[in-house]
C-alpha positions in Angstrom: 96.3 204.8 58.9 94.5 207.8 60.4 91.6 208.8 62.2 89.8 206.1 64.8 91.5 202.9 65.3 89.0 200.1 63.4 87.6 196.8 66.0 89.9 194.2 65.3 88.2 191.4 63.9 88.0 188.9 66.6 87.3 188.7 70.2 88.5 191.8 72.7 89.8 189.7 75.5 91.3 192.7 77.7 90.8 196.3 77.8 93.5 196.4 80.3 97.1 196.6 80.1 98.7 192.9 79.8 100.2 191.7 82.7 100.1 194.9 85.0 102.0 194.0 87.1 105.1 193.7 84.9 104.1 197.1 83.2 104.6 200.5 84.0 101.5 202.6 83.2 102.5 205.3 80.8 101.9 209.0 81.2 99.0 208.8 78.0 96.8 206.3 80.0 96.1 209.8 81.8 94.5 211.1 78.2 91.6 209.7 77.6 92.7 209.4 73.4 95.4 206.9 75.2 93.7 203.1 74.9 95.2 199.6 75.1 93.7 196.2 73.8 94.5 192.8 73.5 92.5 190.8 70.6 92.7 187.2 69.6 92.1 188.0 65.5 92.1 184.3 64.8 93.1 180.8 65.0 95.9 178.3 63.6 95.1 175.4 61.7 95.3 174.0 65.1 93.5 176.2 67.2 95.9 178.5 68.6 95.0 181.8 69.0 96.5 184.6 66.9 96.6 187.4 69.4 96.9 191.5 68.5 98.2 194.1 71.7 97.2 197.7 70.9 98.5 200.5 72.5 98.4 204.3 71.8 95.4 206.7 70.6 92.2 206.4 69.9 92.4 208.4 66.6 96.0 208.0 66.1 97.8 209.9 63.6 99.8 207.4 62.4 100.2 203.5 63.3 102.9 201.3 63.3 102.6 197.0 63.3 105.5 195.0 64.9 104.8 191.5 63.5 107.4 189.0 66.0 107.2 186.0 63.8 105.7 184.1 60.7 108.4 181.2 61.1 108.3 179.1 64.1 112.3 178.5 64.0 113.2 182.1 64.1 112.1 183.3 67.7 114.0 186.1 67.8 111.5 189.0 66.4 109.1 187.0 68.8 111.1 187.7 72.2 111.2 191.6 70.3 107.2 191.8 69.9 106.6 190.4 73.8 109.5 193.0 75.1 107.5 195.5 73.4 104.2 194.0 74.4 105.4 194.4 78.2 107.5 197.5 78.0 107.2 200.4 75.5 104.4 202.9 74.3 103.9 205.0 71.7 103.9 208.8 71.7 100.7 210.7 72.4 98.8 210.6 68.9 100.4 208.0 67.5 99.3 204.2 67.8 101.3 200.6 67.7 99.7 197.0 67.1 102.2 194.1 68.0 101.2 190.6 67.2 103.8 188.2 68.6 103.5 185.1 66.2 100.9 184.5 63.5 102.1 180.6 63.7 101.9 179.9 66.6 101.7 176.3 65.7 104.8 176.1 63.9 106.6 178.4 67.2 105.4 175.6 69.9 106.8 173.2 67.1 110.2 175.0 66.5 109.5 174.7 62.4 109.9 177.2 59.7 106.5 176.2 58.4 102.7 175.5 59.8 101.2 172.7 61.1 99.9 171.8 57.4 103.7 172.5 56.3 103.3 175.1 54.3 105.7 178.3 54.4 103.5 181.4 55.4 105.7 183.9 53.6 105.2 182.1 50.2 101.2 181.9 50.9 99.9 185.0 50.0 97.7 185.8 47.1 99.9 187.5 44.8 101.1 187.4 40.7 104.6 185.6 41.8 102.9 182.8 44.1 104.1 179.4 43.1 102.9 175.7 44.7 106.4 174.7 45.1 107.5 171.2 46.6 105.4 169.6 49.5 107.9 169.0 51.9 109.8 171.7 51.2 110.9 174.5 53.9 109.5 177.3 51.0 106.1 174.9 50.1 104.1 177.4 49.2 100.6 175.4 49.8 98.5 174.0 47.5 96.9 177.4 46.5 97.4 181.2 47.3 96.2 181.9 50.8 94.8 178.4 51.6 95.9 179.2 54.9 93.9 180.3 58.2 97.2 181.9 59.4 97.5 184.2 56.3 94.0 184.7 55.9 93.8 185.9 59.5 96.3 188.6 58.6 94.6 189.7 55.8 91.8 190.1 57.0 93.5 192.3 59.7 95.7 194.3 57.4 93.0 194.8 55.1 90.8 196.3 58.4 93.9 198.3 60.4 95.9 199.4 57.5 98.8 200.5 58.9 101.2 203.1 57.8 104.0 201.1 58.5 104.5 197.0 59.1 107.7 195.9 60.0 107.7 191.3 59.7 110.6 190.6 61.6 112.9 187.3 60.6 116.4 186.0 61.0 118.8 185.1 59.9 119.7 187.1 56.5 120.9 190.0 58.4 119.5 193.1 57.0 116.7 195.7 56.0 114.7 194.6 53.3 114.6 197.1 50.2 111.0 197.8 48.3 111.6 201.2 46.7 108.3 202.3 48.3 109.4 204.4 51.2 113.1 204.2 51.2 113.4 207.1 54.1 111.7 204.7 56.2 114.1 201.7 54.9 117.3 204.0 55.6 116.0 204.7 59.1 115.1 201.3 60.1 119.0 200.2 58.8 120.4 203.2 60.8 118.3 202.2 63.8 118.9 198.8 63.7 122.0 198.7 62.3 121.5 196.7 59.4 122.4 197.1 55.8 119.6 197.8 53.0 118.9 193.9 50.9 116.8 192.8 48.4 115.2 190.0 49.8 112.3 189.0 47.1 111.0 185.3 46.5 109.1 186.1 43.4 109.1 183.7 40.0 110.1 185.8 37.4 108.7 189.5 37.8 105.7 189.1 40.1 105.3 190.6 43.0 106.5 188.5 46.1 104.4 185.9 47.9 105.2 187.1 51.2 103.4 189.7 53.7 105.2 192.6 52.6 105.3 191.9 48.7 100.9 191.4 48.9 100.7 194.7 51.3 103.0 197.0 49.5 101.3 195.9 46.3 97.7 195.6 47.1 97.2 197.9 49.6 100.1 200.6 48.5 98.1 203.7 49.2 97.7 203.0 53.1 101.2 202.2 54.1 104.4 200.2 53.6 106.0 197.3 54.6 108.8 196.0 55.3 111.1 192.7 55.9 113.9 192.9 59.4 115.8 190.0 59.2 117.7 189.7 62.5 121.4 187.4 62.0 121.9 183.5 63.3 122.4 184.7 67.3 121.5 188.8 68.0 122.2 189.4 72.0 119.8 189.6 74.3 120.1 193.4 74.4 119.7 193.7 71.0 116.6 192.0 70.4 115.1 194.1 73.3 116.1 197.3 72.2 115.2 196.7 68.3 111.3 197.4 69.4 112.4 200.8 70.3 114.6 201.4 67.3 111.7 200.6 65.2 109.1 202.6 67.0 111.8 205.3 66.5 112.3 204.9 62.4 108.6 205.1 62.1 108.4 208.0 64.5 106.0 206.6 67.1 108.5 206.8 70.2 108.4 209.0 72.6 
């Protein structure tokens, strides 16, 4: 996405950096392009916010989205997206949105799915959507996008319309493949040092139910993303460097 960063739909809580104290205040905040914001975009099914950190120019160049988490058990990307959220920026014309969890129901729960049960990478509104078994850790809901979770990031994806998305996961181990920018799928593997995998979860030939199956196919033309699964147990180190790696394969790091 380029020219002037779009208001996030929801409600601009701080205009500030998060928890100054803990941050160091980059050399951009100098520029006045440089600009930081923290938006709730929505709720959960039971009324947790959905919170958005922005960082970077006002008319960035280019924009990249961390999103930390979409399953509650896999907390990993999540400790990545509030490491990033607390300790990197983006280079000067470029601009990064981090969301740390968009269920943050099923991550104070510890489950895969939401508070309704439903699996939010099987919810989106796409030709390979299927309802699936209630109960089921891959429910899929009872219709495409009857969730306020997945809604909420539509509605933001739709608005922002990154160039790049990177939905971080464990524990499959490896870069997800979509054929739609594969320079940026070799450098997030070399970055991250991961292996390139098909990870699809589409019935028969339609397009994937999942974040980066709807966004790659709907909304092509603005950017690409992709699927980071993380393994089991990454290090500590690991998980907080991957924020930088990734901000480096989509060349927004300093």
């Amino acid at each position: 996405m380029s020219g002037a960063v779009k208001a996030a739909a929801g409600v601009v809580l701080s205009m500030g950096l998060v928890a100054p104290a803990l941050v160091s205040v980059p050399a951009q905040a100098a520029d006045s392009d440089y600009t930081t914001r923290k938006v709730v975009i929505g709720t959960s099914h039971q009324g947790r916010s959905i919170v958005a950190f922005y960082r970077g120019a006002k008319k960035p160049k280019r924009v990249l989205l961390i999103l930390g988490q979409m399953h509650g058990d896999e907390p990993a990307g999540r400790k990545t997206a509030q490491h990033a959220v607390k300790r990197v920026k983006p280079k000067a014309g470029t601009g990064l949105w981090i969301i740390p969890t968009m269920n943050p129901d099923g991550a104070a729960r510890k489950t895969r799915t939401n508070a309704r049960g439903v699996d939010l990478n099987r919810n989106w509104p796409t030709s390979g959507w299927i309802r699936g078994t209630k109960g089921s850790r891959t429910y899929g809901g009872p219709k495409k996008a009857s969730e306020r979770e997945t809604r909420t990031m539509m509605k933001f994806l739709k608005s922002q319309r990154p160039d790049y998305i990177v939905s971080l996961h464990q524990p499959l181990h490896g870069v997800g493949t979509s054929g739609k920018d594969v320079a940026f799928e070799k450098r997030l593997a070399k970055e991250l040092k991961l292996k390139r995998k098909h990870f699809g979860v589409a019935q028969g030939k339609g397009t994937s139910p999942t974040l980066t199956g709807w966004y790659n196919r709907y909304l092509a033309k603005h950017g690409t993303a992709i699927t980071v699964e993380y393994g089991a147990k990454p290090s500590s180190g690991y998980v907080k460097g991957a924020s930088r790696a990734i901000m480096r394969a989509a060349r927004v790091h300093p």
